[in-house]
C-alpha positions as CSV (number, residue, x, y, z in Angstrom):
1,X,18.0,-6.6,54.4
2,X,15.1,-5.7,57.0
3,X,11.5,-6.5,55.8
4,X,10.5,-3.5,56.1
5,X,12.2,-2.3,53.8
6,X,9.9,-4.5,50.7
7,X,7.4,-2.2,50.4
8,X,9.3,0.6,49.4
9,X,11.0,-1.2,46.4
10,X,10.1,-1.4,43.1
11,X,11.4,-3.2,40.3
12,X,13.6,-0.8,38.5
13,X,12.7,-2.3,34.8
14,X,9.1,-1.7,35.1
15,X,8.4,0.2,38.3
16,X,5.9,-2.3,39.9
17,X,6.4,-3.9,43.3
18,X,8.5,-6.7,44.5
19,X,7.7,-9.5,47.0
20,X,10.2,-11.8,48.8
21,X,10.6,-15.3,47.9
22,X,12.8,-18.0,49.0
23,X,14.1,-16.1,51.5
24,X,16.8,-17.0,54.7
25,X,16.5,-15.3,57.7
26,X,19.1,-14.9,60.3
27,X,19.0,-14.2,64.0
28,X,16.1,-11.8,64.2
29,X,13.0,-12.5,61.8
30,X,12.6,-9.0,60.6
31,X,16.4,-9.5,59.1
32,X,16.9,-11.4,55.4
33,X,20.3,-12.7,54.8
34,X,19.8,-14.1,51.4
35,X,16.6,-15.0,48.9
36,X,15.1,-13.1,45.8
37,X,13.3,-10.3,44.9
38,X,10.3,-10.8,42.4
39,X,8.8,-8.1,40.5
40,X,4.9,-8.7,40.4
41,X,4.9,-7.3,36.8
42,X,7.6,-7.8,34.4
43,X,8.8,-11.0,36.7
44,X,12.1,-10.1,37.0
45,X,14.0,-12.2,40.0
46,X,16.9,-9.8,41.9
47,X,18.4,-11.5,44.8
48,X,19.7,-10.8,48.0
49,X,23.1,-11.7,49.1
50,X,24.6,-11.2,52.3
51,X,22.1,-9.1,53.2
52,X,21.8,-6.6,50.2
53,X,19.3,-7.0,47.6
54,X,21.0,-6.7,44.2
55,X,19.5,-5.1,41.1
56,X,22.5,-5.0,39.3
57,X,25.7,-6.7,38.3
58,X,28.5,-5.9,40.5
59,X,31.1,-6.2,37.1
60,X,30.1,-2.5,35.9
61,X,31.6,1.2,35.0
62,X,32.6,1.4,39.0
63,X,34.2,-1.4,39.8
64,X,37.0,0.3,41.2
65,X,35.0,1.8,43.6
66,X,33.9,-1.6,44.9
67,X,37.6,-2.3,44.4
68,X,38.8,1.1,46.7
69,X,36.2,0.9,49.5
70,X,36.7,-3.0,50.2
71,X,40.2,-2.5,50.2
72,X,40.1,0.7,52.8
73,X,36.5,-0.2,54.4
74,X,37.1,2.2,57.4
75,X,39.5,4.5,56.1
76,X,37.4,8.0,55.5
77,X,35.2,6.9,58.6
78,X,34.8,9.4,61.7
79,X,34.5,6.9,63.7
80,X,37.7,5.1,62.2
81,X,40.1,9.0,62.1
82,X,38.3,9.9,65.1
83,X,37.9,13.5,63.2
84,X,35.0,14.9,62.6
85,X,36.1,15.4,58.6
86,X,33.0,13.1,57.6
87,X,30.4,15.0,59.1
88,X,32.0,18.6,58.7
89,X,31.7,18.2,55.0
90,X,28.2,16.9,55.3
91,X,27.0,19.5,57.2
92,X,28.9,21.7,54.9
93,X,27.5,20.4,51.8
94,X,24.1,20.0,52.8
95,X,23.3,22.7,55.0
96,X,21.0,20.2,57.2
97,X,20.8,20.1,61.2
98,X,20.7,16.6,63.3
99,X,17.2,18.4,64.4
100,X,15.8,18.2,60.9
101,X,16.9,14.4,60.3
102,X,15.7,13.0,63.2
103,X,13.3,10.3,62.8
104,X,13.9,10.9,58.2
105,X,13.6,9.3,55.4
106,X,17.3,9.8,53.7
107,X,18.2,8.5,51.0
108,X,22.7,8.5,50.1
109,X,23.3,7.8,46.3
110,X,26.5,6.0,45.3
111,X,27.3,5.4,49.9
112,X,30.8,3.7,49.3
113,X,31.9,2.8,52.4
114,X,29.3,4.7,54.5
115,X,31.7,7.3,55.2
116,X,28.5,9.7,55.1
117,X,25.7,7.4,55.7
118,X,27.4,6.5,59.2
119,X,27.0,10.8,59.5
120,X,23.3,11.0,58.7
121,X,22.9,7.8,61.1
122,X,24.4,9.7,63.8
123,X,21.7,12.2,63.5
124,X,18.6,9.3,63.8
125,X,17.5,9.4,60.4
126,X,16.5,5.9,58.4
127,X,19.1,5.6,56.0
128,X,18.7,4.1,52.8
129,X,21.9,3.4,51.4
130,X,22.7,2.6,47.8
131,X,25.8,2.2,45.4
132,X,26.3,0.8,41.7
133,X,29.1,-1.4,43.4
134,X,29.8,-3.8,45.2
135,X,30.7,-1.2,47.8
136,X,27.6,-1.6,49.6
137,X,29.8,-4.7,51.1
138,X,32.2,-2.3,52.5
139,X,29.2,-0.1,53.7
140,X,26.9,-3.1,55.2
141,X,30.5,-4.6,57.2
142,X,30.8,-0.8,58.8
143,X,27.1,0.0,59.3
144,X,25.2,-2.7,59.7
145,X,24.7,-2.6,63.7
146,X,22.5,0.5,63.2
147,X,19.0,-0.3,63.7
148,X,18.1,2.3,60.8
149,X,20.1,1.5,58.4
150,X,19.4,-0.3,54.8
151,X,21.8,-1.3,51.9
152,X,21.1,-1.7,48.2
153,X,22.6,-2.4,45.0
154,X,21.2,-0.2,42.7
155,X,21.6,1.9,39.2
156,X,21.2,5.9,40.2
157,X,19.4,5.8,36.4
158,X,17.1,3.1,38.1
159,X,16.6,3.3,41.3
160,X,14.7,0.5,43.2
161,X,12.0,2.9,45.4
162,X,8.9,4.3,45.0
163,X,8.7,7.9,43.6
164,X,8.5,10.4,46.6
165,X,9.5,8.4,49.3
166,X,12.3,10.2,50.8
167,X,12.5,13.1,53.1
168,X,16.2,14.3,52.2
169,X,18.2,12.6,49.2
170,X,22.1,13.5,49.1
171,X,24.5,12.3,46.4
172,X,28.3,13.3,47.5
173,X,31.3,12.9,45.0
174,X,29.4,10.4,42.6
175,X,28.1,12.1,39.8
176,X,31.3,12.9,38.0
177,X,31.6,9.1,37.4
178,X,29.1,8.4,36.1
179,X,28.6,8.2,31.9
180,X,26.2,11.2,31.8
181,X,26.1,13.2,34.9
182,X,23.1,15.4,33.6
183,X,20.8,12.5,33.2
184,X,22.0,10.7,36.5
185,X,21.3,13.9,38.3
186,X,17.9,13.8,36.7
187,X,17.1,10.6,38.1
188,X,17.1,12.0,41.9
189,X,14.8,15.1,42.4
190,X,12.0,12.3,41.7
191,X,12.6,10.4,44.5
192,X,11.7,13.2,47.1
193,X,8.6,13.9,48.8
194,X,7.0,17.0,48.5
195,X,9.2,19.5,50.3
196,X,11.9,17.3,50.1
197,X,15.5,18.5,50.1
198,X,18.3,17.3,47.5
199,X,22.0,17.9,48.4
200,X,24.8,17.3,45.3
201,X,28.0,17.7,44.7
202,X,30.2,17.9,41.4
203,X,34.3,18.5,40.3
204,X,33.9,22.0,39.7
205,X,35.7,22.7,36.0
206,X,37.8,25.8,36.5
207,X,40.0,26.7,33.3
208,X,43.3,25.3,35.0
209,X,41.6,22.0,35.8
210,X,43.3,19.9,32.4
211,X,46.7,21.1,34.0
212,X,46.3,18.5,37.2
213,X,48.4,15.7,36.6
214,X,46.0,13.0,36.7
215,X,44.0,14.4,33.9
216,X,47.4,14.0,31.9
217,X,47.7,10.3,33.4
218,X,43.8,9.3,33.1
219,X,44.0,7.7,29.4
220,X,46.6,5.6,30.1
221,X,45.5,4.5,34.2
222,X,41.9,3.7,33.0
223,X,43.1,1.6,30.7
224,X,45.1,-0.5,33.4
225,X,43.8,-3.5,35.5
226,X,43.1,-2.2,38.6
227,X,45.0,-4.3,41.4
228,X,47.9,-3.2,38.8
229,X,47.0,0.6,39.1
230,X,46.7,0.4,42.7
231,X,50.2,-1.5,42.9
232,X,51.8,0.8,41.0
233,X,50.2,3.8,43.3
234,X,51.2,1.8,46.6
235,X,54.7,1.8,44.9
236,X,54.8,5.8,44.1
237,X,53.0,7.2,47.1
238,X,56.2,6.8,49.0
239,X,58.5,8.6,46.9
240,X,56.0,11.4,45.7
241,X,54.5,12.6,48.9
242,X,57.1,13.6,50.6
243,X,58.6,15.7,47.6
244,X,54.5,17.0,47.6
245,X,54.7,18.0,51.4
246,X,58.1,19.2,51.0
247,X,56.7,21.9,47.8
248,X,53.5,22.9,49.8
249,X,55.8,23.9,52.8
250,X,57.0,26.6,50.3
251,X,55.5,30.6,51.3
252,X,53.5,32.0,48.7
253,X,53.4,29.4,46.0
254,X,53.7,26.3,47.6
255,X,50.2,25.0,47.6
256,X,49.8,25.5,44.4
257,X,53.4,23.9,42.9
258,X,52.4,20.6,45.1
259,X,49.0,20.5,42.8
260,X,51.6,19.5,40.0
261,X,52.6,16.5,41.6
262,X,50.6,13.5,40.9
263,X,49.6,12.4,44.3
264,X,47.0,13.1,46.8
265,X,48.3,15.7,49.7
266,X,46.1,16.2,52.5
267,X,48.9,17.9,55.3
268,X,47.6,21.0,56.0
269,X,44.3,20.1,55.1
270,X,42.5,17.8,57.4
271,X,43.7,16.9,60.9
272,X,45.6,13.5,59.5
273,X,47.8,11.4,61.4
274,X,51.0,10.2,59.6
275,X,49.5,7.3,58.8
276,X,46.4,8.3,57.8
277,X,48.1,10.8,55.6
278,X,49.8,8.1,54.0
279,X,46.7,6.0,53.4
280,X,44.4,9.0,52.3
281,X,47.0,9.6,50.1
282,X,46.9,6.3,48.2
283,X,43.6,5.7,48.6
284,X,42.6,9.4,46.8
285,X,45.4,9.3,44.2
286,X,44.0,5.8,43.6
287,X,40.5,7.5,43.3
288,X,41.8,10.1,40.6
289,X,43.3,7.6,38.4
290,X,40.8,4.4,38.0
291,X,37.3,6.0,37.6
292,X,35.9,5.0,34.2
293,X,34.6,8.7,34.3
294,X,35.7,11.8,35.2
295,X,33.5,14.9,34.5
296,X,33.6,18.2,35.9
297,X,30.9,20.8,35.6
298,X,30.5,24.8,35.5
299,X,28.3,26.8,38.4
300,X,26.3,27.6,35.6
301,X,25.6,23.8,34.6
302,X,24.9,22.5,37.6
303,X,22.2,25.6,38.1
304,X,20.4,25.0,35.0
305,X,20.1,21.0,36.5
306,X,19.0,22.1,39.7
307,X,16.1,24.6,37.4
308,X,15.2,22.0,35.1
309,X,14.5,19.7,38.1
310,X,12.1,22.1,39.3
311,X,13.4,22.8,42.1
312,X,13.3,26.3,44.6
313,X,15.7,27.7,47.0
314,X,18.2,26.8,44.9
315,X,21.9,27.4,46.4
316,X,25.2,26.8,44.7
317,X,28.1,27.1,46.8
318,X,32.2,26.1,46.9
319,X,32.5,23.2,49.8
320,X,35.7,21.5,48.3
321,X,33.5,20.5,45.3
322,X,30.7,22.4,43.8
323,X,27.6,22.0,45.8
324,X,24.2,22.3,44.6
325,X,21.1,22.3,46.8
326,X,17.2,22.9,46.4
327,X,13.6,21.8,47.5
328,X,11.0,20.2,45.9
């Protein structure tokens, strides 16, 4: 954790700042390694460790998040496919330029890995990077070498910062896992500056959506211990794609048969090695099947968020998921 970064948090139980305490720097003084975080009101104690202050407990609602993106830390990475998939989608979903992000404040809700903070660093912003789990490990082992770049383990309904203190905030395939979308989606228009610009993205809910596979599989996955989930997908990936890529080679209806087929199929989709076809694959049918949550939303939902928020230029648009953007 830089230094820097101190002034901008705030303790998320009763919004006052914190200061550092007991802390253990390493190689450069401006960088923290470990200590604690004390909250000059309520006296709360967060600590740091390995670098990332903590403000919650990493055993919570996505721990098979923390569980994915430690297990494939580089997988969805540019840098790592040597694609541009990352950033296409970023630039897709959020409609900014690297112009407008140079030298920003941006703050990436639920980071992962850092597939799209390591995107938004490319494009000199300061990055402040936050997830509910303990992926912030997997994001901090990719991205730490950045100068602008800061990790946290935060609560989207309680985030650590000061109100207003962010020039862009994005939150990208997160807030269908959480418990109550709505409210979580609540928590984020706040943290922009005036003129700010918020970027989100959701499941959209077409009425076909309860006849994909993993919807039929969900109440019996989430109920399973995850290393035993993702054994069991490591096992079935194998047999299942290739019957999935051999049904979307079909003309006419072949990419939609291979959608009942419970497994991730990206051939045809993104410029994937074999290999990485075969990881995306696990990784992704993995990612359907051990969320806690899982909640698509209507066009006409995620508008009436975006109006509540009080938000203007208020676009909705199809980018893989349903994308919603406005300005403070």
């Amino acid at each position: 954790m830089k230094r820097s970064l101190v002034p901008l948090l705030r303790c998320p139980q009763c919004s006052q700042p914190v200061s550092l305490v007991d802390s253990r720097d390493e190689l450069a003084a401006s960088e923290v390694e470990s200590g604690q975080l004390l909250c000059a009101g309520c006296r709360a104690v967060y600590p740091i460790v390995h670098h990332i202050p903590r403000f919650v407990q990493s055993d919570n609602y996505a721990s098979s998040f923390g569980f994915q993106w430690n297990r494939f830390q580089r997988a969805q990475l540019d840098s790592h496919t040597k694609t541009t998939i990352s950033r296409d989608r970023f630039r897709k979903s959020t409609g900014w330029n690297p112009e407008s992000l140079t030298g920003a404040s941006v703050l990436d809700v639920g980071c992962g890995a850092g597939r799209f903070a390591e995107v938004a660093l490319s494009m000199d912003a300061q990055v402040f990077a936050v997830d509910y789990s303990d992926a912030v490990d997997a994001c901090w082992g990719n991205l730490h070498a950045h100068p602008n770049l800061h990790v946290v383990q935060a609560d989207i309904y309680a985030l650590p910062f000061q109100s207003g203190s962010f020039d862009y905030v994005y939150c990208l395939g997160v807030l269908q896992h959480t418990p109550d979308p709505h409210t979580a989606f609540l928590r984020l228009p706040p943290q922009l500056k005036a003129g700010g610009r918020l970027a989100v993205d959701v499941y959209p809910k077409p009425w076909y959506h309860l006849f994909y596979p993993k919807y039929w599989l969900r109440p019996i996955t989430t109920q399973m211990p995850r290393p035993a989930l993702f054994r069991t997908v490591e096992r079935a990936v194998p047999v299942l794609l290739p019957i999935s890529r051999a049904v979307g080679r079909l003309p006419a209806v072949g990419p939609l048969l291979k959608r009942l087929i419970p497994v991730v199929n990206y051939e045809g989709v993104y410029p994937l090695t074999e290999e990485q076809l075969h990881e995306w694959a696990v990784l992704d049918t993995f990612d359907g099947l051990s969320p806690a949550y899982d909640r698509s939303q209507t066009p006409d939902t995620l508008r009436s968020w975006l109006e509540e928020a009080g938000l203007k230029e208020i676009e909705l648009l199809k980018a893989g998921h349903l994308v919603g953007r406005g300005k403070k």
